[in-house]
DRENDO-1510 file (C-alpha; in Angstrom, 1 decimal, always signed):
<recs>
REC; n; res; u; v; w
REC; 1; UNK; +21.3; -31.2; -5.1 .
REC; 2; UNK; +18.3; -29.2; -6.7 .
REC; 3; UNK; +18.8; -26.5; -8.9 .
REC; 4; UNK; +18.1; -23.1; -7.6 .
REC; 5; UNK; +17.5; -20.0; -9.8 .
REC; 6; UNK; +18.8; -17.4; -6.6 .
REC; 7; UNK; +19.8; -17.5; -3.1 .
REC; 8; UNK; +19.6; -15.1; -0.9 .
REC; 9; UNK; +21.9; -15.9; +1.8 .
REC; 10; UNK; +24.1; -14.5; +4.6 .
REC; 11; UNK; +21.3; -12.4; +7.3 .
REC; 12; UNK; +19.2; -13.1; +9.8 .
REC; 13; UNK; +15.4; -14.1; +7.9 .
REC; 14; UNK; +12.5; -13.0; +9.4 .
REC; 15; UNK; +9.7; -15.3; +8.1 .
REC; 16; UNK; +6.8; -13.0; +9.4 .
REC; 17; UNK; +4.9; -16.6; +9.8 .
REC; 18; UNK; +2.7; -18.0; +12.2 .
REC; 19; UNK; +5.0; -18.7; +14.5 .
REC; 20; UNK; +7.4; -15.4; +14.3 .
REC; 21; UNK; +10.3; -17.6; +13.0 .
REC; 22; UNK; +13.3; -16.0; +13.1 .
REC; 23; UNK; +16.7; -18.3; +11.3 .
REC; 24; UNK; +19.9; -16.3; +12.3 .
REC; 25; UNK; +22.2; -17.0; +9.4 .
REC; 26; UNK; +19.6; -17.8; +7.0 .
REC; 27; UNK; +19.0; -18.4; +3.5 .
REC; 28; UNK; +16.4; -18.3; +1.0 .
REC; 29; UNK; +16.1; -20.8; -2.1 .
REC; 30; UNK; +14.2; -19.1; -5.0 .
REC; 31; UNK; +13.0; -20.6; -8.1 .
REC; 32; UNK; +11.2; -19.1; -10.6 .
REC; 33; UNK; +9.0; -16.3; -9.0 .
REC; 34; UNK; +8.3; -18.7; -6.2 .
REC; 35; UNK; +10.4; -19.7; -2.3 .
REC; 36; UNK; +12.1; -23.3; -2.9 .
REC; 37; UNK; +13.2; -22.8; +0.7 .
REC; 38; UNK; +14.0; -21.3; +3.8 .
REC; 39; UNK; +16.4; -22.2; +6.5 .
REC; 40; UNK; +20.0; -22.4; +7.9 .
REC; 41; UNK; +22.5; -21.4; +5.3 .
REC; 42; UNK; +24.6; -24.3; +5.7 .
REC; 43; UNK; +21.1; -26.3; +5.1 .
REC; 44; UNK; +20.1; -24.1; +2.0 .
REC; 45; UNK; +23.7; -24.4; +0.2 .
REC; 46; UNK; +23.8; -28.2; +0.9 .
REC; 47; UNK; +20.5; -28.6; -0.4 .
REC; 48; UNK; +20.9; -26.2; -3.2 .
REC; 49; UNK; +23.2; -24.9; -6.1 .
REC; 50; UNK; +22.8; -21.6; -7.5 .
REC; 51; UNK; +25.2; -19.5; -10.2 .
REC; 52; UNK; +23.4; -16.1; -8.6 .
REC; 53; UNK; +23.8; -15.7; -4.6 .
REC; 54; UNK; +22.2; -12.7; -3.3 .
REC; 55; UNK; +24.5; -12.1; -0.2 .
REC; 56; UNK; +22.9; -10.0; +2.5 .
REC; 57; UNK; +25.8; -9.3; +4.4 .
REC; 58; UNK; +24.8; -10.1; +7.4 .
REC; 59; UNK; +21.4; -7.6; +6.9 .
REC; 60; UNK; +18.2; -8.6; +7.9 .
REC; 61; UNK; +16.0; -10.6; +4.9 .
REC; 62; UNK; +11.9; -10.3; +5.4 .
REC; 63; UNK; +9.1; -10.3; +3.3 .
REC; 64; UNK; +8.4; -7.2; +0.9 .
REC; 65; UNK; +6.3; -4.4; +2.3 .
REC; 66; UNK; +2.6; -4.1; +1.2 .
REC; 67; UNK; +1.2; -0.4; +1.1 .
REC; 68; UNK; -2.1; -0.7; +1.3 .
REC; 69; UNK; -3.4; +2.5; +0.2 .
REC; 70; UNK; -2.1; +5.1; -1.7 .
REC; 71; UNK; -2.7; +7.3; -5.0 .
REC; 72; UNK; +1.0; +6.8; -6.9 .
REC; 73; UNK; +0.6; +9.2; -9.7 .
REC; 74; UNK; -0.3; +12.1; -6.9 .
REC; 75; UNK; +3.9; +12.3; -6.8 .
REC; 76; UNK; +3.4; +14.7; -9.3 .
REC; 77; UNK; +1.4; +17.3; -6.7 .
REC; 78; UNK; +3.6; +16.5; -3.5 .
REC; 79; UNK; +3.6; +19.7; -1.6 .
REC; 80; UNK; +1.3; +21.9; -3.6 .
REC; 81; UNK; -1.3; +22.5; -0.9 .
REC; 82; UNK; -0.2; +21.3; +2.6 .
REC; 83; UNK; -1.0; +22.6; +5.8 .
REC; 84; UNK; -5.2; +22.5; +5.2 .
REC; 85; UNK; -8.5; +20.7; +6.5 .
REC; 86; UNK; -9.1; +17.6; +4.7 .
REC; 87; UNK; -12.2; +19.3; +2.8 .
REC; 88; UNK; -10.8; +22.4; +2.0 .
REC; 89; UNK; -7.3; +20.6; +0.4 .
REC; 90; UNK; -9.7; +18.3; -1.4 .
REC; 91; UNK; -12.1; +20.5; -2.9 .
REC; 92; UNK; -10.0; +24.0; -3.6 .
REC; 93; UNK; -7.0; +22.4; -4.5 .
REC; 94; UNK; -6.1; +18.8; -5.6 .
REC; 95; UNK; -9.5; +18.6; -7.2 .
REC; 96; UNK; -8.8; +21.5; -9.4 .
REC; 97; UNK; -5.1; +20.5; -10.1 .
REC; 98; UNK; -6.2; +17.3; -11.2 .
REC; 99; UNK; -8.8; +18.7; -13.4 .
REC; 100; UNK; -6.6; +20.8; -15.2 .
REC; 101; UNK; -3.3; +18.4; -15.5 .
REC; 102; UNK; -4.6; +14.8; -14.8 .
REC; 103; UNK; -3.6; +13.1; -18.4 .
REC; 104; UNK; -2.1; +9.6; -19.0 .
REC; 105; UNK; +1.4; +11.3; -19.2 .
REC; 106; UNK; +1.5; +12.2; -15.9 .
REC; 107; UNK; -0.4; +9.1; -14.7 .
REC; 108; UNK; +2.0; +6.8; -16.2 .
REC; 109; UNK; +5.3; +8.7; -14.8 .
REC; 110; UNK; +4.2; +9.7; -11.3 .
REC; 111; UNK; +3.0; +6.1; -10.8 .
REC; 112; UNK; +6.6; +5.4; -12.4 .
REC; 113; UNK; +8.3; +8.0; -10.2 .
REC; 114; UNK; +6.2; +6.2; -7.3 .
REC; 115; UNK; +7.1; +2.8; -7.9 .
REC; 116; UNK; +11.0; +3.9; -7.7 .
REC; 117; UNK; +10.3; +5.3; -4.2 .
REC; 118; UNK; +8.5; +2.3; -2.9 .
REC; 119; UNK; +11.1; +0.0; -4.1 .
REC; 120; UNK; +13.9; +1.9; -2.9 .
REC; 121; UNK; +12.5; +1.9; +0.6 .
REC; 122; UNK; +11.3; -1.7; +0.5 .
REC; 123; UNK; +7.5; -2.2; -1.0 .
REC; 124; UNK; +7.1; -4.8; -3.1 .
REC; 125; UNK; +3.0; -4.7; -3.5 .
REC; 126; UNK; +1.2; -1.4; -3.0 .
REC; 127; UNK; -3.1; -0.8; -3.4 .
REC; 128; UNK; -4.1; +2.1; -5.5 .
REC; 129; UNK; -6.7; +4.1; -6.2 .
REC; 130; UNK; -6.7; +7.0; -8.9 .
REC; 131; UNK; -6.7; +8.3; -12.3 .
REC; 132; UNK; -6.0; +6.4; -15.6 .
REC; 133; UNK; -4.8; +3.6; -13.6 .
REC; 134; UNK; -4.2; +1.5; -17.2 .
REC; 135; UNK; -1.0; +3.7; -16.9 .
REC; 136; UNK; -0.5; +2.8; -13.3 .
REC; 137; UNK; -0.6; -0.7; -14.3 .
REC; 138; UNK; +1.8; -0.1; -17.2 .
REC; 139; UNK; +3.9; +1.5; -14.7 .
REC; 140; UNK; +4.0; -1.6; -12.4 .
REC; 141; UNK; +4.5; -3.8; -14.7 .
REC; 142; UNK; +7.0; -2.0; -15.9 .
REC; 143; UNK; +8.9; -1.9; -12.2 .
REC; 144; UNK; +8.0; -5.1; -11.6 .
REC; 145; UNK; +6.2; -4.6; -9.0 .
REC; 146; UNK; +3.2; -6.1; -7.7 .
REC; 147; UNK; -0.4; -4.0; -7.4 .
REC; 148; UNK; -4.3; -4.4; -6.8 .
REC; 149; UNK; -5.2; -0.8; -8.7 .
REC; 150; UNK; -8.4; +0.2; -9.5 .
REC; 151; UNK; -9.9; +3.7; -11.3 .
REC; 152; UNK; -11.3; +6.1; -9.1 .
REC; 153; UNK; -15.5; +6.6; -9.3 .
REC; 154; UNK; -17.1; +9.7; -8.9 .
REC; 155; UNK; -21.0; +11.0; -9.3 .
REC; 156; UNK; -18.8; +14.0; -11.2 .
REC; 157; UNK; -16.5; +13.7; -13.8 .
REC; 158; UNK; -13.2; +12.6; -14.0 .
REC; 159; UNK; -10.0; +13.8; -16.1 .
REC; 160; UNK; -10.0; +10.2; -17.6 .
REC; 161; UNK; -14.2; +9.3; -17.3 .
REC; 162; UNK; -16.9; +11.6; -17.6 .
REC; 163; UNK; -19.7; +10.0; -16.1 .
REC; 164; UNK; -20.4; +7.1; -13.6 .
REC; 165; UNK; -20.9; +4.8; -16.5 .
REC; 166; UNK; -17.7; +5.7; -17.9 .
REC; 167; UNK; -16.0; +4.7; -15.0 .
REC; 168; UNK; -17.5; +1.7; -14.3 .
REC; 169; UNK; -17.3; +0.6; -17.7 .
REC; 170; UNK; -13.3; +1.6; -17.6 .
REC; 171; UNK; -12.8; -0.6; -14.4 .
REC; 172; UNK; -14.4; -3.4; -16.1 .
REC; 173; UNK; -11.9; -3.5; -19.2 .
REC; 174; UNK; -9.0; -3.3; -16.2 .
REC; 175; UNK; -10.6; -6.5; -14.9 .
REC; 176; UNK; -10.7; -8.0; -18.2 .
REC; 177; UNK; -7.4; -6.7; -19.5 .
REC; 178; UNK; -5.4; -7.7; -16.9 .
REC; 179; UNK; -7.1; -11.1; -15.4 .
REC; 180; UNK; -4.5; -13.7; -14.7 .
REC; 181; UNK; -1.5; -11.5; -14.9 .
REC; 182; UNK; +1.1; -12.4; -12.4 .
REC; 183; UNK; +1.5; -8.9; -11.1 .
REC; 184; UNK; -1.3; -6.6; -11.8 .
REC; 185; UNK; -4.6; -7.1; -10.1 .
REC; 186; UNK; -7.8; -5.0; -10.1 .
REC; 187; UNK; -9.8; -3.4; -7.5 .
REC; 188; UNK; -13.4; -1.5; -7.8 .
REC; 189; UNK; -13.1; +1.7; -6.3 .
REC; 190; UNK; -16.1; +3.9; -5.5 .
REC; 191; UNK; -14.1; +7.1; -4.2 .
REC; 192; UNK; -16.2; +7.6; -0.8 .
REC; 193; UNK; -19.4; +7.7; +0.3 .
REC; 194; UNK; -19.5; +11.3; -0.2 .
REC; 195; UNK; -18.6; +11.1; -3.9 .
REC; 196; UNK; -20.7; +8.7; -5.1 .
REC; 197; UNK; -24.5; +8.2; -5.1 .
REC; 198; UNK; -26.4; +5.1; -3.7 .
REC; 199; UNK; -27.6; +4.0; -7.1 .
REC; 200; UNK; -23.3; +4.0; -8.1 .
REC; 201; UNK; -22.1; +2.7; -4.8 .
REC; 202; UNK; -24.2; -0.4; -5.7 .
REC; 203; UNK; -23.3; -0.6; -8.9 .
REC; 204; UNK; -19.8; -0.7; -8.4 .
REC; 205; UNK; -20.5; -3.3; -6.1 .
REC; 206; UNK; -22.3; -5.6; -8.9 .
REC; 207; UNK; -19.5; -5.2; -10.6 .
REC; 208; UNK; -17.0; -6.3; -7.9 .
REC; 209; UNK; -19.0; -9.5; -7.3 .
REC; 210; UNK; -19.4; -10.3; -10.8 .
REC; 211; UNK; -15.7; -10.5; -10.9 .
REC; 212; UNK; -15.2; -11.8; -7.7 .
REC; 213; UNK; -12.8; -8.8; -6.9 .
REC; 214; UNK; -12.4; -6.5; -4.1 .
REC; 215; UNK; -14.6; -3.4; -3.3 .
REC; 216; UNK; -12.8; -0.7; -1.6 .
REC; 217; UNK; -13.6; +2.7; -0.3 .
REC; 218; UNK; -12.1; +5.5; +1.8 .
REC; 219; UNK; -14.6; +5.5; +4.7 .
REC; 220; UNK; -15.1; +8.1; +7.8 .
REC; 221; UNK; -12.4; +9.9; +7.3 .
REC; 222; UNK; -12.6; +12.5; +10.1 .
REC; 223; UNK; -16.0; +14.2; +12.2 .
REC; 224; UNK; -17.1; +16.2; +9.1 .
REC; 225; UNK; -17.0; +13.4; +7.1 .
REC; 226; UNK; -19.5; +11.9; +9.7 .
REC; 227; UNK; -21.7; +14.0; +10.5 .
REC; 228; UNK; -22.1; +14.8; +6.8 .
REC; 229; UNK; -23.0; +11.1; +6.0 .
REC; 230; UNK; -24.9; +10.9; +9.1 .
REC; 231; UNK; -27.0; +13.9; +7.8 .
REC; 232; UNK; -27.0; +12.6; +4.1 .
REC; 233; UNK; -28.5; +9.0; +5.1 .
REC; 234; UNK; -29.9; +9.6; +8.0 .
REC; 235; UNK; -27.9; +6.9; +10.0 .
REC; 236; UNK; -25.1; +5.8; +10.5 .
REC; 237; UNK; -22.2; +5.5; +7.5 .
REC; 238; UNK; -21.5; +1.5; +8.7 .
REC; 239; UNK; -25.6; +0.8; +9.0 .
REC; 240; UNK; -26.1; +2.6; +5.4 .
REC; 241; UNK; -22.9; +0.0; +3.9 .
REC; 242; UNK; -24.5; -2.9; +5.8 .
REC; 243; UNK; -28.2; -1.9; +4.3 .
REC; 244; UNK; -26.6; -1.5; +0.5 .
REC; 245; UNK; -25.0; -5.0; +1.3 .
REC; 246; UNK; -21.6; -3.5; +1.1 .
REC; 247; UNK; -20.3; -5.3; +4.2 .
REC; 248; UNK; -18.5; -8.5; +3.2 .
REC; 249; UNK; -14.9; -10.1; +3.1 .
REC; 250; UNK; -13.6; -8.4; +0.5 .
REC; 251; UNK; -14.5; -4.9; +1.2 .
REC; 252; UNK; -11.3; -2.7; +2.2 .
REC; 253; UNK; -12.3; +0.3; +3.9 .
REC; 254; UNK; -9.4; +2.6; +4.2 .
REC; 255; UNK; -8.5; +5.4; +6.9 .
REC; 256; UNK; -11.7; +4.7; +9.4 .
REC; 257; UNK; -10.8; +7.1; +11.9 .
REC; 258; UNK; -14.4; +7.5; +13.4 .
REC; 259; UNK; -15.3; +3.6; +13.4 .
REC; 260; UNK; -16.6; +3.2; +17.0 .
REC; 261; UNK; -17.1; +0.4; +18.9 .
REC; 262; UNK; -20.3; -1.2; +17.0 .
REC; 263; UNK; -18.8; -0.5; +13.7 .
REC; 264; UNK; -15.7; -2.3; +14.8 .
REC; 265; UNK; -17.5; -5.7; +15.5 .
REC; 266; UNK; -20.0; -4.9; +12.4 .
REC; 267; UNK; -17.0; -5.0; +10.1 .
REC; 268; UNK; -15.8; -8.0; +11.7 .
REC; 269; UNK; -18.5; -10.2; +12.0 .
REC; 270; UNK; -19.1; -9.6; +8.1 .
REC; 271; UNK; -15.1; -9.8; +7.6 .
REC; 272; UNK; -14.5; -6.3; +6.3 .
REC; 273; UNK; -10.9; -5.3; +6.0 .
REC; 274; UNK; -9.3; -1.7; +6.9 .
REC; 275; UNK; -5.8; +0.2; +6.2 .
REC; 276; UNK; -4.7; +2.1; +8.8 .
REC; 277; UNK; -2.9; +5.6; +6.9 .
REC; 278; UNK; -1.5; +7.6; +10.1 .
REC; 279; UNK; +0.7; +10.0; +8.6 .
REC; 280; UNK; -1.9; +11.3; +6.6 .
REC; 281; UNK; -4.5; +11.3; +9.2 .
REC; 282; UNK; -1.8; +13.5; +11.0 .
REC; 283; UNK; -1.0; +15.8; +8.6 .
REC; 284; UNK; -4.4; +16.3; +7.4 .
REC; 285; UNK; -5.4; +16.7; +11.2 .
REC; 286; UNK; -8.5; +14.1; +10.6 .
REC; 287; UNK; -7.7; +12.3; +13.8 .
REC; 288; UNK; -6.5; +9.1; +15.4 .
REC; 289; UNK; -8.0; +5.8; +14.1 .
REC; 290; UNK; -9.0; +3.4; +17.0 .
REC; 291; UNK; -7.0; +0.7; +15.4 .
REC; 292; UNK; -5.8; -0.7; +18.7 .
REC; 293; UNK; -9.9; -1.9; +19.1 .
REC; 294; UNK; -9.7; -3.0; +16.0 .
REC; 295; UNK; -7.1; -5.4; +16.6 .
REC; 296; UNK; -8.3; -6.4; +19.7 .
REC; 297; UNK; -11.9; -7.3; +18.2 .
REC; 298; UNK; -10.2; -9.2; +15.6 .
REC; 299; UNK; -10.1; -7.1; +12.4 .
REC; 300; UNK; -7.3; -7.3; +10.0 .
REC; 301; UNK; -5.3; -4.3; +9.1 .
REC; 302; UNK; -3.3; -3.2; +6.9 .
REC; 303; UNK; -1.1; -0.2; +6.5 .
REC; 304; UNK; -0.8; +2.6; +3.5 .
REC; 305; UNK; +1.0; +5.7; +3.1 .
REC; 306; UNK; -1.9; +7.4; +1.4 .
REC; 307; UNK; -0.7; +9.4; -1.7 .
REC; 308; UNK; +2.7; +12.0; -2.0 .
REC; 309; UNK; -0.3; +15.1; -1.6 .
REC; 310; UNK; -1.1; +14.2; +2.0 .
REC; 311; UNK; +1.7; +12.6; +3.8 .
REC; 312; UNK; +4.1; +13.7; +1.9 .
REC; 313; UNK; +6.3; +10.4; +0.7 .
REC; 314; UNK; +5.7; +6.6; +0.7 .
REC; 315; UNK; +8.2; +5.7; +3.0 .
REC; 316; UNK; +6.2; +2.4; +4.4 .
REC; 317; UNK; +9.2; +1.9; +6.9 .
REC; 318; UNK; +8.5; +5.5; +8.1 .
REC; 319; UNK; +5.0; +4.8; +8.3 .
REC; 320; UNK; +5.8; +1.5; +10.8 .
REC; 321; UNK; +7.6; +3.8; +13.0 .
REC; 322; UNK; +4.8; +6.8; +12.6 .
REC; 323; UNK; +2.2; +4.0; +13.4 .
REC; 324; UNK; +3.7; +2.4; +16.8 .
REC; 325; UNK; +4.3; +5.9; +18.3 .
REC; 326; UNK; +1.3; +7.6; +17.4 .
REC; 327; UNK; -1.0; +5.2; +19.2 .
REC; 328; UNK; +0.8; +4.9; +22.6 .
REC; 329; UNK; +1.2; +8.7; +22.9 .
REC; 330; UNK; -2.5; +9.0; +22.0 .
REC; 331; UNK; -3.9; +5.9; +24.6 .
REC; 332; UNK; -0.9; +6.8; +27.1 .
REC; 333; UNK; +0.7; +3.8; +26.9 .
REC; 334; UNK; +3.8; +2.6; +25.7 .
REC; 335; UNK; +2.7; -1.0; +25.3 .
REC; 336; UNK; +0.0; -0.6; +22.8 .
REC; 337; UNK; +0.8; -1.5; +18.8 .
REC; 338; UNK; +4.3; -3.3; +19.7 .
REC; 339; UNK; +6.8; -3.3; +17.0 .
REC; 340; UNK; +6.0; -6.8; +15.7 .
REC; 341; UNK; +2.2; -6.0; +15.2 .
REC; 342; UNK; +3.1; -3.1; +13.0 .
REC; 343; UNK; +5.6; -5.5; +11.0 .
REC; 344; UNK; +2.7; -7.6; +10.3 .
REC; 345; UNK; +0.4; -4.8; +9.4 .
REC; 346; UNK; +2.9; -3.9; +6.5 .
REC; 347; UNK; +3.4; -7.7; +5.7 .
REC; 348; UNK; +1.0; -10.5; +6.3 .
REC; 349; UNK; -1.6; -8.7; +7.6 .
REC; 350; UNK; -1.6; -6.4; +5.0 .
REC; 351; UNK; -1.7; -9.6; +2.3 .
REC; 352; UNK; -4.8; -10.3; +4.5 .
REC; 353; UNK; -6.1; -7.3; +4.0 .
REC; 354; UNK; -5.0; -7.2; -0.2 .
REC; 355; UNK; -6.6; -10.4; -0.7 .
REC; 356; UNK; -3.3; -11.9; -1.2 .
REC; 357; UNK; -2.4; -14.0; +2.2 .
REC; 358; UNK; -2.1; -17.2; -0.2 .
REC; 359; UNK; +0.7; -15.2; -2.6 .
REC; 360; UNK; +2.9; -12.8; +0.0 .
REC; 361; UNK; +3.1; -11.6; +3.5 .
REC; 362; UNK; +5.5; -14.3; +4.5 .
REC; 363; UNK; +8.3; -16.2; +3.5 .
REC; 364; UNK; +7.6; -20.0; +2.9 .
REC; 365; UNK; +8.2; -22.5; +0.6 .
REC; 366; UNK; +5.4; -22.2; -2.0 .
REC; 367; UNK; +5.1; -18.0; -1.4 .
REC; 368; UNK; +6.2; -15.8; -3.9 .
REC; 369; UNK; +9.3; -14.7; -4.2 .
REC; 370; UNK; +8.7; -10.8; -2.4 .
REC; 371; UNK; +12.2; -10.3; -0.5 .
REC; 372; UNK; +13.7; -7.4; +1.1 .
REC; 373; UNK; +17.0; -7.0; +2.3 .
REC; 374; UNK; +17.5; -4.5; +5.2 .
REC; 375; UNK; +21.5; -3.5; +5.4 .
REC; 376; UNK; +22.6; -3.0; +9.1 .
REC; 377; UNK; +26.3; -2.1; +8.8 .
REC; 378; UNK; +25.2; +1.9; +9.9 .
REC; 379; UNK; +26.0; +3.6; +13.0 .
REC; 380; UNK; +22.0; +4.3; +13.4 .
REC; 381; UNK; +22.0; +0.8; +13.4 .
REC; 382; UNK; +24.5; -0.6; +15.8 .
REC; 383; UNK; +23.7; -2.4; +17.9 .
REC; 384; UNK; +21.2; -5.0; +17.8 .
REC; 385; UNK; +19.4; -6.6; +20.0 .
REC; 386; UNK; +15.7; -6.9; +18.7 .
REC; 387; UNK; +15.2; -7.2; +15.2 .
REC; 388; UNK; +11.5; -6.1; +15.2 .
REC; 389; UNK; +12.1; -3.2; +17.2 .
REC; 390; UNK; +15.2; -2.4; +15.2 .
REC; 391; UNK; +13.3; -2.6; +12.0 .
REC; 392; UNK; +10.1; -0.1; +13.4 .
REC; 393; UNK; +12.0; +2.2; +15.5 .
REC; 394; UNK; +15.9; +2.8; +13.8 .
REC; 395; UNK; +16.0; +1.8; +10.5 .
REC; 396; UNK; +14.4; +4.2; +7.4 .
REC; 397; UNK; +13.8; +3.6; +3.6 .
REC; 398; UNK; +17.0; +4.3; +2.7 .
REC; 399; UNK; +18.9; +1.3; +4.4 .
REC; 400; UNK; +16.4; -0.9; +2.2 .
REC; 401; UNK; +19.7; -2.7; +0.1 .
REC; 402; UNK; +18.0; -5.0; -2.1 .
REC; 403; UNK; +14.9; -6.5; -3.3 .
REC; 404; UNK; +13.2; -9.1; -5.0 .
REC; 405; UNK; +9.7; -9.2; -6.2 .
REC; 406; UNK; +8.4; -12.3; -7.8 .
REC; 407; UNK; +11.4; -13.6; -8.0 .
REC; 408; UNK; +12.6; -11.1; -9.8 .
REC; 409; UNK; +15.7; -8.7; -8.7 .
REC; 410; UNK; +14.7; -5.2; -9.2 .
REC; 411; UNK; +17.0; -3.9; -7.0 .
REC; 412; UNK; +20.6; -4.3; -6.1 .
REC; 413; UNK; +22.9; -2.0; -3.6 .
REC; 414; UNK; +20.7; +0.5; -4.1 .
REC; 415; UNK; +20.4; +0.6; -7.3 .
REC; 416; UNK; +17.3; +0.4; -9.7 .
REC; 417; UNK; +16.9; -2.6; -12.4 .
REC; 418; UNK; +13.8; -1.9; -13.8 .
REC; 419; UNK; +13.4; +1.9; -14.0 .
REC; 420; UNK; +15.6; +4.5; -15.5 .
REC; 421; UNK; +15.4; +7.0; -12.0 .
REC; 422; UNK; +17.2; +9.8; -13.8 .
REC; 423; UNK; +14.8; +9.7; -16.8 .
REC; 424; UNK; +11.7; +9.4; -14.7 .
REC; 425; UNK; +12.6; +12.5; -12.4 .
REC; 426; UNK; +13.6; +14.4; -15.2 .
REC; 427; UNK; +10.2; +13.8; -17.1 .
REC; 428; UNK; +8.4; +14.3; -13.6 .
REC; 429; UNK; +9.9; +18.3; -13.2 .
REC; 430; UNK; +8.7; +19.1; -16.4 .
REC; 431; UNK; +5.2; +17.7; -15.5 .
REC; 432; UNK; +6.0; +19.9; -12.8 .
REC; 433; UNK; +6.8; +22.7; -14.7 .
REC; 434; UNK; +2.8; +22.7; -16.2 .
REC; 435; UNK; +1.3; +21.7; -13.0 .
REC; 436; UNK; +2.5; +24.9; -11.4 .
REC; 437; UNK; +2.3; +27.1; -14.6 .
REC; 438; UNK; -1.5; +26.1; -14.4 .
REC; 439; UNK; -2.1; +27.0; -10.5 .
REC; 440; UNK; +0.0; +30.3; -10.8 .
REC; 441; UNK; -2.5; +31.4; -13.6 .
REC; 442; UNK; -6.0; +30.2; -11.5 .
REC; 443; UNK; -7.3; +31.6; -7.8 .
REC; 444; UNK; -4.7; +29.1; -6.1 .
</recs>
C-alpha cells in the first residue's frame, strides 16, 4: 500500500478532463503538492493509506477555480463610485483614489483581504493586474494561493512607478524575484491600449519574450474604447496588435466586448487567449462580449471577476451563473454557453488561458493538488440531478466547504488556515477610514 500525504474522499469528483469524468463516490490520493490518484473510494483506500482524510461528505470535489482577471487590492475601493460609464468611473474616480491612497499597505492587505474572499468561495489561482503587486505576491504566498500577477504600465505615472521605465524595470525584478516559485508567477501588463504608447506597448512586449512570460492587456472594452483607438491608429485595435507583433500564444486579452468576427479568427489563428468578465461588463454597461463566436471559432476563454470597484465581489461561482444567463437572454436562446462550458471556462480552460494547462484545470494524477470541495447538504441544494447545472445555476461561494491548493489545506469547514480574516478586515476599515477621509476633502 503507498503512502499518501491526504485523501480526499467521500463525494462525487468531477475531473473536468477530456472526457467529462465524473466518479460517484470518489476519492482523491494527494502527495506532496501533487494528485497520486483519482478513482473509486474503495479503489483509492485499498491502494492508499493516509493519517489525514479530507471527508467530503458526500459534496461535490472539482478542480479549484481560476479567476482570470481581476485587480485584488481594489477591495479596498468596493463601492466608492458605482453606477457610472466605464470612462467617467475610470478617470474621475478610481484614478484619483488611487493616486491619493495607493501605497504598499493597502496593496498588501486588500490583495490579503481578496485572497480570503476567493478562497472562501472556491478560487485557488487568480490573474492580476495592479499596483505594487510585490505586495500582492506577498499576499498570495502568504494565502497560499496560486497567481500569474503582473504591475500595471501606464504612459502616466503610477502610485508605485513614475515613468514607463519605472514600470518596466519593476516588472522585470518581479520576473526575476520570483522565477521558479511554486506559486507566484509573473505577467507583463501594459494597462490598455489607451494608456500606453506604441513605443511602451512594444517594450513591454520585449520584455515578455525575453522572459518567455505572458503579455496581457485589457482590450476593446466597450464602443468608446473603439472608436477612440480606431481614431488614435487609424485602424483597427486587432490590425494595430497584429502590426506591433503583439498577436501570439501567450497574449491574454481581457474583456473584448467589441472583437467582431475577423478579430475572432485573427486571435485564433495566432493563438491569442481572452477572459470573458461579465459582471463587470454589466455593471459598467460596456456591453455583451461575443464569447459564444468565440468558442465556436475555437478560442480559449477564460473567466475573471474583474476587481471589487466594478463588479462588486469575486465570487467566481457567481460569475459561472452570471456568465450562462447573460448570453442566452442576450442571443435568445436558452442553449447557448451550457453549464459544463462555463465550468471549463473557470477551470481548464481558464489554465489554458493562464498558461498553466500542464499544472491545474483538472484533476489527474501528476496535476497539482488544486481541490475544491462543494457541500450539498442545503435546502438550495436538494435535489440533485445534474452536477454541472447544480454547480452553475444553485450553488454560491458560500457552500465552498473546503480547499486545497498545492496540496496544501488552506481551508477547512469554512474556515481559514492561512489568513487571520478578523485581522485582515479590521486593518482593511481603517484603510477605509483614509480612503474616504481623502475623497470627502477633494471634488468627489
Amino acid at each position: 500500500m503507498t503512502k499518501a500525504d491526504r485523501i480526499v474522499s467521500g463525494g462525487t469528483v468531477l475531473l473536468l478532463d477530456e472526457k467529462e469524468t465524473v466518479i460517484r463516490d470518489g476519492a482523491v490520493a494527494i502527495m506532496g503538492d501533487r494528485i497520486a490518484a483519482v478513482g473509486k473510494k474503495a479503489e483509492i483506500e485499498a491502494g492508499y493509506a493516509s493519517g489525514e482524510i479530507i471527508d467530503a461528505k458526500g459534496g461535490l470535489i472539482m478542480p479549484g477555480l481560476i479567476n482570470g482577471h481581476t485587480h485584488a487590492a481594489m477591495t479596498c475601493f468596493r463601492g466608492i463610485a458605482d453606477d457610472l460609464p466605464l470612462m467617467d468611473w475610470l478617470n474621475n474616480y478610481i484614478f484619483p483614489a488611487e493616486a491619493k491612497n495607493v501605497n504598499p499597505e493597502l496593496a498588501y492587505w486588500g490583495s490579503l483581504l481578496a485572497c480570503a474572499e476567493m478562497i472562501k468561495s472556491g478560487t485557488t489561482t487568480f490573474c492580476d493586474m495592479y499596483i505594487f503587486e510585490e505586495e500582492t505576491a506577498r499576499a498570495a504566498k502568504q494565502a497560499g494561493m496560486r497567481c500569474l500577477v503582473g504591475e500595471v504600465l501606464f504612459d502616466f505615472p503610477s502610485p508605485n512607478c513614475k515613468s514607463p521605465e519605472e514600470g518596466l524595470a519593476y516588472t522585470k525584478k518581479l520576473i526575476e524575484k520570483w522565477a521558479g516559485d511554486p506559486l507566484v508567477n509573473i505577467v507583463v501588463e501594459p494597462h490598455a491600449l489607451y494608456t500606453c504608447s506604441p513605443s511602451l506597448l512594444k517594450s513591454a512586449k520585449s520584455l515578455a519574450r525575453s522572459y518567455d512570460v505572458p503579455c496581457a492587456v485589457h482590450l476593446l472594452e466597450n464602443r468608446a474604447e473603439e472608436a477612440q483607438l480606431r481614431e488614435k491608429f487609424g485602424k483597427k485595435a486587432s490590425h494595430f496588435l497584429h502590426d506591433i507583433g503583439y498577436l501570439d500564444e501567450k497574449l491574454i486579452a481581457f474583456h473584448c466586448v467589441c472583437l467582431d468576427d475577423e478579430d475572432i479568427r485573427l486571435f485564433r489563428d495566432h493563438g491569442c487567449k481572452v477572459v470573458h468578465n461579465p459582471e463587470s461588463n454589466m455593471k459598467l454597461a460596456s456591453g455583451v462580449a461575443p464569447v459564444v463566436e468565440m468558442l465556436a471559432g475555437g478560442l480559449a476563454v477564460g473567466l475573471g471577476t474583474d476587481g471589487c470597484a466594478s463588479n462588486n465581489n469575486l465570487d467566481l461561482l457567481q460569475e459561472m451563473d452570471t456568465a450562462a444567463k447573460l448570453h442566452k437572454v442576450t442571443r435568445l436562446d436558452p442553449t447557448v454557453m451550457p453549464a459544463e462550458t462555463v465550468i471549463r471556462m473557470a477551470t481548464s480552460a481558464g489554465a489554458r488561458v493562464l498558461g498553466m494547462e500542464k499544472t491545474v484545470g483538472c484533476l489527474k494524477p501528476g496535476m497539482k493538488a488544486d481541490i475544491i470541495i462543494i457541500a450539498l447538504d442545503k435546502p438550495h441544494l436538494t435535489p440533485m440531478y445534474n452536477e454541472y447545472s447544480h454547480i452553475v445555476y444553485a450553488a454560491g461561494g458560500a457552500d465552498v466547504s473546503a480547499v486545497l491548493i498545492n496540496g496544501r489545506l488552506v481551508m477547512h469547514d469554512r474556515k481559514l488556515l492561512t489568513i487571520d480574516e478578523d485581522e485582515v478586515m479590521k486593518k482593511t476599515r481603517e484603510i477605509a477610514v483614509r480612503i474616504w477621509s481623502s475623497l470627502r476633502k477633494g471634488k468627489h
